[in-house]
PDBQT receptor file of N, H, CA, C and O in Angstrom, charges set to zero:
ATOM      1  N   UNK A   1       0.829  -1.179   0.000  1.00  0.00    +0.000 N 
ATOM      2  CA  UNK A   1       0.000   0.000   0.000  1.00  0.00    +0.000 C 
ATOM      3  C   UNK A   1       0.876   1.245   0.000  1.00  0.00    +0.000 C 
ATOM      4  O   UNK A   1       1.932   1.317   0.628  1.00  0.00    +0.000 OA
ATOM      5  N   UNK A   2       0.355   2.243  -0.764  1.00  0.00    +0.000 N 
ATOM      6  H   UNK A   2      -0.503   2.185  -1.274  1.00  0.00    +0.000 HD
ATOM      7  CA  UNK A   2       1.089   3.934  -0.794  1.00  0.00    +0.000 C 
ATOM      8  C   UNK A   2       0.527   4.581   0.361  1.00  0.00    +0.000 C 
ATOM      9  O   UNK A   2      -0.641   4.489   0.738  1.00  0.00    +0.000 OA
ATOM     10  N   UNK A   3       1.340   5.162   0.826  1.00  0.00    +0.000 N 
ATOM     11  H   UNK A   3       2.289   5.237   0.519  1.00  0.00    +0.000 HD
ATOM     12  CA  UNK A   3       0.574   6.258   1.940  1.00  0.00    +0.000 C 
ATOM     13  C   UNK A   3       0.987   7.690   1.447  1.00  0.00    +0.000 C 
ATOM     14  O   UNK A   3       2.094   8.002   1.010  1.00  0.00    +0.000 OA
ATOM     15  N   UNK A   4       0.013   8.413   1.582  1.00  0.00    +0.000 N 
ATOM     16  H   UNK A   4      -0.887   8.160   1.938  1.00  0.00    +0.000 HD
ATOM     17  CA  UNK A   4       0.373   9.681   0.997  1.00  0.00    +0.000 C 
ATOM     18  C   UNK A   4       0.687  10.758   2.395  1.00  0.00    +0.000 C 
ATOM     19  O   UNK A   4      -0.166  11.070   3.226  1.00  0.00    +0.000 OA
ATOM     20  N   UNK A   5       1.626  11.053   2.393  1.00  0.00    +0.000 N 
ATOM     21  H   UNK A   5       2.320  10.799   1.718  1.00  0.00    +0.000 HD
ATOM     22  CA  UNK A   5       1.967  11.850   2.955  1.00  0.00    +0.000 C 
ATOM     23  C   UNK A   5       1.446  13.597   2.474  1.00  0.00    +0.000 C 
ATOM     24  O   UNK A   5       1.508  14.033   1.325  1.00  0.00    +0.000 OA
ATOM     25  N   UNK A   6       0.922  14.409   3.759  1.00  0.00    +0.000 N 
ATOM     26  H   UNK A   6       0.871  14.055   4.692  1.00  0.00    +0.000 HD
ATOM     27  CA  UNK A   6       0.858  15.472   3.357  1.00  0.00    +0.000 C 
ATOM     28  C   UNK A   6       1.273  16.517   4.570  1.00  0.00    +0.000 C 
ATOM     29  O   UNK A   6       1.001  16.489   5.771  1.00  0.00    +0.000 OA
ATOM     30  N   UNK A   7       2.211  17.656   3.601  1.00  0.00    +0.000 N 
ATOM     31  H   UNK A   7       2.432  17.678   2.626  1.00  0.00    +0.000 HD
ATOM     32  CA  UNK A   7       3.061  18.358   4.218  1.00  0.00    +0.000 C 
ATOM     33  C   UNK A   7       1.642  19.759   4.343  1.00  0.00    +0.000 C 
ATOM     34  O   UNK A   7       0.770  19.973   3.501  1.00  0.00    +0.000 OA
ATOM     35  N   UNK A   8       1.808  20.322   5.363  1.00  0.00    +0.000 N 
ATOM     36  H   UNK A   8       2.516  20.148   6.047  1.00  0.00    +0.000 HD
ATOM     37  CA  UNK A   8       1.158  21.503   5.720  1.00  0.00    +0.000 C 
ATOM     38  C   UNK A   8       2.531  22.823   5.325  1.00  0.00    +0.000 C 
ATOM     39  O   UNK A   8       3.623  22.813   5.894  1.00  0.00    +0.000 OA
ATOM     40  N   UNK A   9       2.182  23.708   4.408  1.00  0.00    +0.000 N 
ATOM     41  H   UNK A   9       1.295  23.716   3.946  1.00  0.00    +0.000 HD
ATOM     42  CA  UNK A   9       3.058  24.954   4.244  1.00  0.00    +0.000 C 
ATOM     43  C   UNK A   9       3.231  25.813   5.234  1.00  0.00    +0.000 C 
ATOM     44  O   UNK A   9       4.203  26.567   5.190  1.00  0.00    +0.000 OA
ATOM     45  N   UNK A  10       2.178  25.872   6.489  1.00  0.00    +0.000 N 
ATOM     46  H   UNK A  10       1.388  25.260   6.525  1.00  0.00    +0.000 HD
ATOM     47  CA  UNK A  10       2.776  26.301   7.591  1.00  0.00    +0.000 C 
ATOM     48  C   UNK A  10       3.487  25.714   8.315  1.00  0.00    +0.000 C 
ATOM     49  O   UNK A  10       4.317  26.389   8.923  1.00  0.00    +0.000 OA
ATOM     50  N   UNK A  11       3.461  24.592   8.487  1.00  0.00    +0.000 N 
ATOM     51  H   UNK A  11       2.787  24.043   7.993  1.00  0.00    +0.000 HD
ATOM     52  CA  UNK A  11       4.379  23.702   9.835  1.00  0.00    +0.000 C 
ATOM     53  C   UNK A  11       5.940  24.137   9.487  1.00  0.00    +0.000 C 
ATOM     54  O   UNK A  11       6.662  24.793  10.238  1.00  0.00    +0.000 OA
ATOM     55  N   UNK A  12       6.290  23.636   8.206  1.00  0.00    +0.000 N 
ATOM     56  H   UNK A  12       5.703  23.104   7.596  1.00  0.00    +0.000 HD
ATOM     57  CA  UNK A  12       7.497  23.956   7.914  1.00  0.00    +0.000 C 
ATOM     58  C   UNK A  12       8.449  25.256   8.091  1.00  0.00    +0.000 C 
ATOM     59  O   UNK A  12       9.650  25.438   8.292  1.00  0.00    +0.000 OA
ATOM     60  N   UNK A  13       6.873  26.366   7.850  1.00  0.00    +0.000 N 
ATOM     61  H   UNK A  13       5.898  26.218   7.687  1.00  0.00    +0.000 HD
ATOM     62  CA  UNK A  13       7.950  27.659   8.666  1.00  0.00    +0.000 C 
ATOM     63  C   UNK A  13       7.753  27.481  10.284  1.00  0.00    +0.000 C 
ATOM     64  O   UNK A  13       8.833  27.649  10.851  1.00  0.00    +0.000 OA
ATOM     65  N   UNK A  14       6.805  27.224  11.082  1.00  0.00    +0.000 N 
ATOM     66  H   UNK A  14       5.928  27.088  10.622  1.00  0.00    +0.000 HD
ATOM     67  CA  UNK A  14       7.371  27.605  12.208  1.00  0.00    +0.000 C 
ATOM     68  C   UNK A  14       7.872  26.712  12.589  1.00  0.00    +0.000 C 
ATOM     69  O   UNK A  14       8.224  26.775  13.767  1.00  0.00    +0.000 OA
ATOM     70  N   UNK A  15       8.210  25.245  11.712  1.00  0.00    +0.000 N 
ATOM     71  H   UNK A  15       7.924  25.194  10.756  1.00  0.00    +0.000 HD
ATOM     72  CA  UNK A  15       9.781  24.852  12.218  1.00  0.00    +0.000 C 
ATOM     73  C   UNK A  15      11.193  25.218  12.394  1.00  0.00    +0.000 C 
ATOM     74  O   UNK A  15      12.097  25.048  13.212  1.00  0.00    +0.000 OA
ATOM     75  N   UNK A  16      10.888  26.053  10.759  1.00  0.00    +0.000 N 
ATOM     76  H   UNK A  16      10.153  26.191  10.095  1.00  0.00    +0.000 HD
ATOM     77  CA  UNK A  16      11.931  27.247  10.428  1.00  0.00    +0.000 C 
ATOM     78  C   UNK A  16      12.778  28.114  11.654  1.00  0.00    +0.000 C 
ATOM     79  O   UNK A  16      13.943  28.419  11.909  1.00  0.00    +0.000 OA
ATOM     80  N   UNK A  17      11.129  28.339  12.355  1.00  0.00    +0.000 N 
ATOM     81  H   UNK A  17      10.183  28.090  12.148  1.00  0.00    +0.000 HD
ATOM     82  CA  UNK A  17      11.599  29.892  13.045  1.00  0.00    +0.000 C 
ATOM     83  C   UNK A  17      11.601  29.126  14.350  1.00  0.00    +0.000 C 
ATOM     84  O   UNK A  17      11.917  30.015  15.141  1.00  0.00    +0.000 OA
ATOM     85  N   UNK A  18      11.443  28.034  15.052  1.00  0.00    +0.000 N 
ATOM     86  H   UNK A  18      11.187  27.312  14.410  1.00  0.00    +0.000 HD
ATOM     87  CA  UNK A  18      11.919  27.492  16.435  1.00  0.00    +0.000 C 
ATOM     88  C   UNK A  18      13.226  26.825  16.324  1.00  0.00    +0.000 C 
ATOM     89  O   UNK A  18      13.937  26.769  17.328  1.00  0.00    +0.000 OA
ATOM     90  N   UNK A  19      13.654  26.269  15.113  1.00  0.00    +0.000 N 
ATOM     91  H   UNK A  19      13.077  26.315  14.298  1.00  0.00    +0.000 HD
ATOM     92  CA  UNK A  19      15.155  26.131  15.046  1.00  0.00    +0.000 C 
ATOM     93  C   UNK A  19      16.330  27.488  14.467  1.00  0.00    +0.000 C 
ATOM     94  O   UNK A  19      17.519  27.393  14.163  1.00  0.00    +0.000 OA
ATOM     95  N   UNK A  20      15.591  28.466  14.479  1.00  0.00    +0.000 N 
ATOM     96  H   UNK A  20      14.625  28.543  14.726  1.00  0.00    +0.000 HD
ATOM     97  CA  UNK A  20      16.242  29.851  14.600  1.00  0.00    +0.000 C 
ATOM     98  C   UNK A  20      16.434  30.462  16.041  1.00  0.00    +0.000 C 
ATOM     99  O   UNK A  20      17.326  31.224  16.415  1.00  0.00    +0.000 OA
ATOM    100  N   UNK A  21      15.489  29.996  16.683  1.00  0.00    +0.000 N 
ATOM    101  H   UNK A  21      14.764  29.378  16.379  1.00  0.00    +0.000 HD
ATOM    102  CA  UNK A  21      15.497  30.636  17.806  1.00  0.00    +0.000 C 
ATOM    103  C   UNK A  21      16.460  30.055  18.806  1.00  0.00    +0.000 C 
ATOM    104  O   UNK A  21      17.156  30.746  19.550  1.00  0.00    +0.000 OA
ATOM    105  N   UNK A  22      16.453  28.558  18.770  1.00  0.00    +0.000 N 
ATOM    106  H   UNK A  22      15.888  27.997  18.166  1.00  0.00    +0.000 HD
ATOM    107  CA  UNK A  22      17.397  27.831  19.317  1.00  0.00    +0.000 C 
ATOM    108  C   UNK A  22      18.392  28.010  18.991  1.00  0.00    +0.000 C 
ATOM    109  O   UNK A  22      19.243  27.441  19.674  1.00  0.00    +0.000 OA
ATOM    110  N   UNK A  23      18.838  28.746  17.971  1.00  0.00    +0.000 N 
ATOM    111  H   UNK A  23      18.146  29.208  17.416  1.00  0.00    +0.000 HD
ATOM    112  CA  UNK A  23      20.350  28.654  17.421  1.00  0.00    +0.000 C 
ATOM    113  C   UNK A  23      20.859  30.046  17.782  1.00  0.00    +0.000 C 
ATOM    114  O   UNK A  23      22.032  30.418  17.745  1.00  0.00    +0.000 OA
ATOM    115  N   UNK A  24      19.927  30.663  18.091  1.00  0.00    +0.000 N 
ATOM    116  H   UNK A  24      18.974  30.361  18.122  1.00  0.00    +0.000 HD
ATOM    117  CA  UNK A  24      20.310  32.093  18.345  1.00  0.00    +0.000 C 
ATOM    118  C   UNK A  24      20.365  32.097  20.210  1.00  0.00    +0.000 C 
ATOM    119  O   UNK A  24      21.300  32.605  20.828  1.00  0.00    +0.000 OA
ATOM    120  N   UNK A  25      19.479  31.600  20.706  1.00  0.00    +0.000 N 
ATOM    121  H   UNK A  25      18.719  31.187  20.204  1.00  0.00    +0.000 HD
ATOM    122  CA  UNK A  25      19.950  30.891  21.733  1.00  0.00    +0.000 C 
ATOM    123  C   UNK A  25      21.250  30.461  22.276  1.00  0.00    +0.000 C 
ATOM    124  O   UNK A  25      21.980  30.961  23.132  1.00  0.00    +0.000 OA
ATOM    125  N   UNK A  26      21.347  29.395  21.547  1.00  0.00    +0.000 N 
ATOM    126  H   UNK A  26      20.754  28.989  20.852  1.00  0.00    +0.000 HD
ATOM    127  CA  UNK A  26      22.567  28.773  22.030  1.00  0.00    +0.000 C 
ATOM    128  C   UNK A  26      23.910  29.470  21.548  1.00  0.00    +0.000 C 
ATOM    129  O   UNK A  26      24.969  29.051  22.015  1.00  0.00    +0.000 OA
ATOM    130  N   UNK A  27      23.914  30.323  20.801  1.00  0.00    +0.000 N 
ATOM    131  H   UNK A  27      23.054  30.663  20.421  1.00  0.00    +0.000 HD
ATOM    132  CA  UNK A  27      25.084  31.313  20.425  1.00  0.00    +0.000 C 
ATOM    133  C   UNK A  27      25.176  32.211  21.413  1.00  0.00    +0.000 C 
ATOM    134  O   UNK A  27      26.158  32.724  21.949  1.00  0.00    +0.000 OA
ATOM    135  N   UNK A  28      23.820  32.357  21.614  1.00  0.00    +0.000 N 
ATOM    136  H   UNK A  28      23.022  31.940  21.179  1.00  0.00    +0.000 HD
ATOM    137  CA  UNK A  28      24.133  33.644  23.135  1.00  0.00    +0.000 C 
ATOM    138  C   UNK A  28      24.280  33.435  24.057  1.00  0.00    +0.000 C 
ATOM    139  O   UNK A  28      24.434  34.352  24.864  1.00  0.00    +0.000 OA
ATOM    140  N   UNK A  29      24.325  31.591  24.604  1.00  0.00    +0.000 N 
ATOM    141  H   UNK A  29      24.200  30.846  23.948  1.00  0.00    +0.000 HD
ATOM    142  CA  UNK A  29      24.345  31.253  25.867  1.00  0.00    +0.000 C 
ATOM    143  C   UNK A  29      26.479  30.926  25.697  1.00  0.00    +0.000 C 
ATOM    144  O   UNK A  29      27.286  30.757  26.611  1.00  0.00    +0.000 OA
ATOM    145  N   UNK A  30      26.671  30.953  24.482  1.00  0.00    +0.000 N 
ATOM    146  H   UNK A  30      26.016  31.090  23.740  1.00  0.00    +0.000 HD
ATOM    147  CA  UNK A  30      27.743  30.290  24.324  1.00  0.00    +0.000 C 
ATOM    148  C   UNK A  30      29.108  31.892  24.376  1.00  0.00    +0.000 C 
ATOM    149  O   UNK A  30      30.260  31.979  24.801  1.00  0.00    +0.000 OA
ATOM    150  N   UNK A  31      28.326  32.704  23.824  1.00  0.00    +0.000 N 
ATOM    151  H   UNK A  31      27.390  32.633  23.479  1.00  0.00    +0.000 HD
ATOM    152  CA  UNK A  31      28.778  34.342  24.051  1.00  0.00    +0.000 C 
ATOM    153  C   UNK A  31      28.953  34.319  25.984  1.00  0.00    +0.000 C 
ATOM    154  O   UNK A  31      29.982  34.122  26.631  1.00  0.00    +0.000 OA
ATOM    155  N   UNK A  32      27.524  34.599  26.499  1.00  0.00    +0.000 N 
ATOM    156  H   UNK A  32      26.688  34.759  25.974  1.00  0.00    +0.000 HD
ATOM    157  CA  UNK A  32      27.841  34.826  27.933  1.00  0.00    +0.000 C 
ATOM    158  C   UNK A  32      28.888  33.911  28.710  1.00  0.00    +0.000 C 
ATOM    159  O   UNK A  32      29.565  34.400  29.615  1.00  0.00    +0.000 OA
ATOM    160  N   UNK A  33      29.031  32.302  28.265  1.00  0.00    +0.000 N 
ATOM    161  H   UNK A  33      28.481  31.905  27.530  1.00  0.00    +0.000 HD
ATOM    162  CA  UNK A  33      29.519  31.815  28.772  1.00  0.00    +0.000 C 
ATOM    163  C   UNK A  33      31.166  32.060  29.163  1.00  0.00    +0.000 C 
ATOM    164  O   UNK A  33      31.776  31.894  30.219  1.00  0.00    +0.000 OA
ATOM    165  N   UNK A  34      31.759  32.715  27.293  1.00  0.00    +0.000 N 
ATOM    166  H   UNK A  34      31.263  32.850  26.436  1.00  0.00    +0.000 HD
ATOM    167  CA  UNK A  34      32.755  32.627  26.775  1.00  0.00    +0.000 C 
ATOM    168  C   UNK A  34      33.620  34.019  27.939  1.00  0.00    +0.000 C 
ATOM    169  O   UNK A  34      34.715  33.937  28.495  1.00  0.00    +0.000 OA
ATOM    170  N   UNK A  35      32.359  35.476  27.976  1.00  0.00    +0.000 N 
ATOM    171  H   UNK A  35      31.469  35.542  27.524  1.00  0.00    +0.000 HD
ATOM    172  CA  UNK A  35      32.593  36.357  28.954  1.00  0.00    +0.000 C 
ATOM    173  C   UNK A  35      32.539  36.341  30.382  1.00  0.00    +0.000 C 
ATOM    174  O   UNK A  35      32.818  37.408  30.929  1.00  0.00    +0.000 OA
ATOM    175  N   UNK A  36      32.198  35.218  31.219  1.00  0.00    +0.000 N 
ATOM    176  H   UNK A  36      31.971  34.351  30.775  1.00  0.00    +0.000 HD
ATOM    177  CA  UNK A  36      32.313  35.111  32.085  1.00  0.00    +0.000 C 
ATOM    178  C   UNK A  36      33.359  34.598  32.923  1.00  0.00    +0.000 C 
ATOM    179  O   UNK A  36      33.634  34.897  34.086  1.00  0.00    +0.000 OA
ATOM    180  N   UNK A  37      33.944  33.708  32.078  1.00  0.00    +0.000 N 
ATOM    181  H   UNK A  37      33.721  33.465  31.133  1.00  0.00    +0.000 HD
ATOM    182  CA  UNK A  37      35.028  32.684  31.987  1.00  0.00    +0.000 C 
ATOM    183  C   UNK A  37      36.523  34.239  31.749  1.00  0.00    +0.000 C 
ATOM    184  O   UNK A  37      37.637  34.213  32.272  1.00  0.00    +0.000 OA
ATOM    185  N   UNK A  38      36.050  35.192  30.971  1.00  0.00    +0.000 N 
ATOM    186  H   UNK A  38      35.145  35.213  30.546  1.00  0.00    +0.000 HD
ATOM    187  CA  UNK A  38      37.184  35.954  30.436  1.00  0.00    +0.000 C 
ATOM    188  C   UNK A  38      37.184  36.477  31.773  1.00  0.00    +0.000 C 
ATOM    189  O   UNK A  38      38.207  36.204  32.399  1.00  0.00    +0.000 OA
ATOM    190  N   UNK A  39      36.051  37.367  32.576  1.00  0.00    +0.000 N 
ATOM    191  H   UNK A  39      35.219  37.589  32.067  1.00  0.00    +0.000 HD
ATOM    192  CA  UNK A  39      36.013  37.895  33.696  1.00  0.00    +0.000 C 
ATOM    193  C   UNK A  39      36.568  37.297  34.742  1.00  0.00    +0.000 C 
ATOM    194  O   UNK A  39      37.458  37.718  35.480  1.00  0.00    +0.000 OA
ATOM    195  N   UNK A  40      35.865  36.072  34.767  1.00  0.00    +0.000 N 
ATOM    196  H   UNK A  40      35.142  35.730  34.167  1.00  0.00    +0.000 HD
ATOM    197  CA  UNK A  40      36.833  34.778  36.081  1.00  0.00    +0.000 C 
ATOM    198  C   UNK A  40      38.481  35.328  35.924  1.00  0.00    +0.000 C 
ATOM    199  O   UNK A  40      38.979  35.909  36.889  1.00  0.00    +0.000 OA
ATOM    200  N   UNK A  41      39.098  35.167  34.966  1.00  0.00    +0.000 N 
ATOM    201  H   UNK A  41      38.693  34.696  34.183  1.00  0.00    +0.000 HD
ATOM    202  CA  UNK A  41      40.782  34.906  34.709  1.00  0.00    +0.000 C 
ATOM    203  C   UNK A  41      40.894  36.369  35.218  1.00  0.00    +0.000 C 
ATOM    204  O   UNK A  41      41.389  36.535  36.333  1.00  0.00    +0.000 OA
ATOM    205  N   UNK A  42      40.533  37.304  34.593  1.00  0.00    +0.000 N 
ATOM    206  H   UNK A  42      40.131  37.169  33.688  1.00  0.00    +0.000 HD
ATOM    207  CA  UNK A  42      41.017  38.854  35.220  1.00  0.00    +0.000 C 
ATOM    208  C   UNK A  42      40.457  38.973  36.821  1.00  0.00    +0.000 C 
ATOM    209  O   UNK A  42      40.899  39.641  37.756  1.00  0.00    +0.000 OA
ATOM    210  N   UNK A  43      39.624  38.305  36.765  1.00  0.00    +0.000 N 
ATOM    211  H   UNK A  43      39.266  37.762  36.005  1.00  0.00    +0.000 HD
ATOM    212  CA  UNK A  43      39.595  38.908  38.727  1.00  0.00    +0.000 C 
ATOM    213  C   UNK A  43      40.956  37.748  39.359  1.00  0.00    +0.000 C 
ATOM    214  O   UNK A  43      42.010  38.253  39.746  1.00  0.00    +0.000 OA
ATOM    215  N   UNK A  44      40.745  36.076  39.396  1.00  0.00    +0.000 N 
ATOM    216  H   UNK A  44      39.889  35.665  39.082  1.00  0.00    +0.000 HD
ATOM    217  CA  UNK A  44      42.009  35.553  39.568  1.00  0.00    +0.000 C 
ATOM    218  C   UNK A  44      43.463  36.433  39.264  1.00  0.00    +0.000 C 
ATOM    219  O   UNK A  44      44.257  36.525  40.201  1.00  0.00    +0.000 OA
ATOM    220  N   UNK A  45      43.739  36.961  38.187  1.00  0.00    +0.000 N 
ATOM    221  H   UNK A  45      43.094  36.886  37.426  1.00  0.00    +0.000 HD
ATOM    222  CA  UNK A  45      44.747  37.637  37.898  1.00  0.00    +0.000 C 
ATOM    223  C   UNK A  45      45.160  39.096  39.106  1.00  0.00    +0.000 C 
ATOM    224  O   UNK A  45      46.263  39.553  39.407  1.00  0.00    +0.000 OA
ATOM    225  N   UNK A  46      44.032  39.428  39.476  1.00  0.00    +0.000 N 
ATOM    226  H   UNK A  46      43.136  39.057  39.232  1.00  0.00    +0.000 HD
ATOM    227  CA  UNK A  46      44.049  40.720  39.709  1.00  0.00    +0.000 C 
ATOM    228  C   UNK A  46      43.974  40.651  41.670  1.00  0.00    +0.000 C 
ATOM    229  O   UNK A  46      44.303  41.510  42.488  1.00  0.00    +0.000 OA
ATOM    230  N   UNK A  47      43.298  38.999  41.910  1.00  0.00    +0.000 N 
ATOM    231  H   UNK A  47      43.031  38.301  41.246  1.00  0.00    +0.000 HD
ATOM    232  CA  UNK A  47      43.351  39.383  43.340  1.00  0.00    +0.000 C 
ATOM    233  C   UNK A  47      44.735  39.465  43.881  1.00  0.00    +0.000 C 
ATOM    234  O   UNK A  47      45.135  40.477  43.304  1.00  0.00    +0.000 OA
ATOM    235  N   UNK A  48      45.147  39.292  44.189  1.00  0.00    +0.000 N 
ATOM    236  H   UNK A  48      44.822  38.470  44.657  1.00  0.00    +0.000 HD
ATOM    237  CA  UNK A  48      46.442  39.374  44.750  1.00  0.00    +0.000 C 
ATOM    238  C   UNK A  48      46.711  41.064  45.296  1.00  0.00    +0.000 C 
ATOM    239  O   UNK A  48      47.113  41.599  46.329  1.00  0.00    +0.000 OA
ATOM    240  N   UNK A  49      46.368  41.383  44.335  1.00  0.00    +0.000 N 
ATOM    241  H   UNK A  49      46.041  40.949  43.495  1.00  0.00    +0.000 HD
ATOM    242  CA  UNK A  49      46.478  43.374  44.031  1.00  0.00    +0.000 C 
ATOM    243  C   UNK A  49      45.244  43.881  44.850  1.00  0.00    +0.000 C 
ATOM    244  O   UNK A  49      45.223  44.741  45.731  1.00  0.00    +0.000 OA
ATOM    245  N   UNK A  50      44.507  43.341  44.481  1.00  0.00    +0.000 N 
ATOM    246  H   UNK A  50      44.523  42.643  43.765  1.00  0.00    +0.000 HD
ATOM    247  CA  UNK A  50      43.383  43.642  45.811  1.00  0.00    +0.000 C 
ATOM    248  C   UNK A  50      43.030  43.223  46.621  1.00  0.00    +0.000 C 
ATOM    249  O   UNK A  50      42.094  43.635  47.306  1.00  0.00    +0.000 OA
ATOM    250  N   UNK A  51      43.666  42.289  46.783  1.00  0.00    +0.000 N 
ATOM    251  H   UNK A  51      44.426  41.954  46.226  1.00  0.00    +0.000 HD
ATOM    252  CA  UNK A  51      43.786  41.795  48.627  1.00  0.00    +0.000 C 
ATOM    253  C   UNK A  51      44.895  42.755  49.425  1.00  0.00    +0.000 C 
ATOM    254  O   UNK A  51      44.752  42.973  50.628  1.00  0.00    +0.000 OA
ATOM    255  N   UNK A  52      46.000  43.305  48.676  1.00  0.00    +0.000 N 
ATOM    256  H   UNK A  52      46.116  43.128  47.699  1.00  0.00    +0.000 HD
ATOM    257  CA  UNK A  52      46.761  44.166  49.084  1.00  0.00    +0.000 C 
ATOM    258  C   UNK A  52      46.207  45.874  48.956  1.00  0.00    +0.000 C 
ATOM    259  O   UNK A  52      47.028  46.792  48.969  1.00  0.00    +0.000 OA
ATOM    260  N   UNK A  53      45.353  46.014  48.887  1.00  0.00    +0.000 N 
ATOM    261  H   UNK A  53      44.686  45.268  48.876  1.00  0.00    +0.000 HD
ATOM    262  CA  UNK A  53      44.919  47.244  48.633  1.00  0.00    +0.000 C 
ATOM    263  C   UNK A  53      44.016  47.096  49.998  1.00  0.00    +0.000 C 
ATOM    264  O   UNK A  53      43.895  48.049  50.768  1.00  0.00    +0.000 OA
ATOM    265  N   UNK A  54      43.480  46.003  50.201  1.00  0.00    +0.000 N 
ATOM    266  H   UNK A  54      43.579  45.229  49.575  1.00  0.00    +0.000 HD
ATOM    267  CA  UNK A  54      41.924  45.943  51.143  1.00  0.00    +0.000 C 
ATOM    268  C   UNK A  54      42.853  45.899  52.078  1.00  0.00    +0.000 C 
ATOM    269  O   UNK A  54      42.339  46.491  53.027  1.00  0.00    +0.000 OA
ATOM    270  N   UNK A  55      44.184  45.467  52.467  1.00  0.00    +0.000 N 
ATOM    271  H   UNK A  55      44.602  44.986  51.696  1.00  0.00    +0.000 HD
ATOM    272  CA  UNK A  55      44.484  45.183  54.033  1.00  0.00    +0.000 C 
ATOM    273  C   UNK A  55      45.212  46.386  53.896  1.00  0.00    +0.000 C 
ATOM    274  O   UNK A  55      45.644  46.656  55.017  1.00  0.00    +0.000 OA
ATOM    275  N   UNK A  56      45.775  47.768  52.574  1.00  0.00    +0.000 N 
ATOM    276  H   UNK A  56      45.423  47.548  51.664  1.00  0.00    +0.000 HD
ATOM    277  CA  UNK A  56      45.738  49.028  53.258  1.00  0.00    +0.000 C 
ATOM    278  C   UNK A  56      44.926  49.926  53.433  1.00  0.00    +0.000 C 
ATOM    279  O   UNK A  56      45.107  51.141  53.511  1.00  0.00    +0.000 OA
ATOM    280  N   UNK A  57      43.971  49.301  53.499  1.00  0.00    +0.000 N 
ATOM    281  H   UNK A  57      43.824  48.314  53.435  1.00  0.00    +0.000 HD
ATOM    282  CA  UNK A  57      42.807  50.435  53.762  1.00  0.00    +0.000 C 
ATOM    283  C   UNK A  57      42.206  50.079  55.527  1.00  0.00    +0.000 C 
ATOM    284  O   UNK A  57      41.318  50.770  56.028  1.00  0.00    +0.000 OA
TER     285      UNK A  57
């Protein structure tokens, strides 16, 4: 037996646009991640200098 398959012309876009959204998503979770990680290394880098600043104050 044939089965006929039938595609709906809407489904396909808002498949379109929920695998856009996810991708834009995950680029921006992958951005914040990338800056937080940069921030971590400069405060590590930097305590030392401000632990010596806080015990002259």
């Amino acid at each position: 037996m044939k089965e006929d398959i039938i595609i709906d012309e809407n489904e396909d876009l808002e498949l379109g646009k929920k695998n856009k959204g996810v991708n834009i998503l995950t680029i921006l979770t992958i951005i914040g991640s990338i800056t937080m990680v940069v921030f971590l290394l400069f405060g590590e880098m930097n305590m030392d200098k401000s632990y010596e600043q806080h015990i002259m104050i």
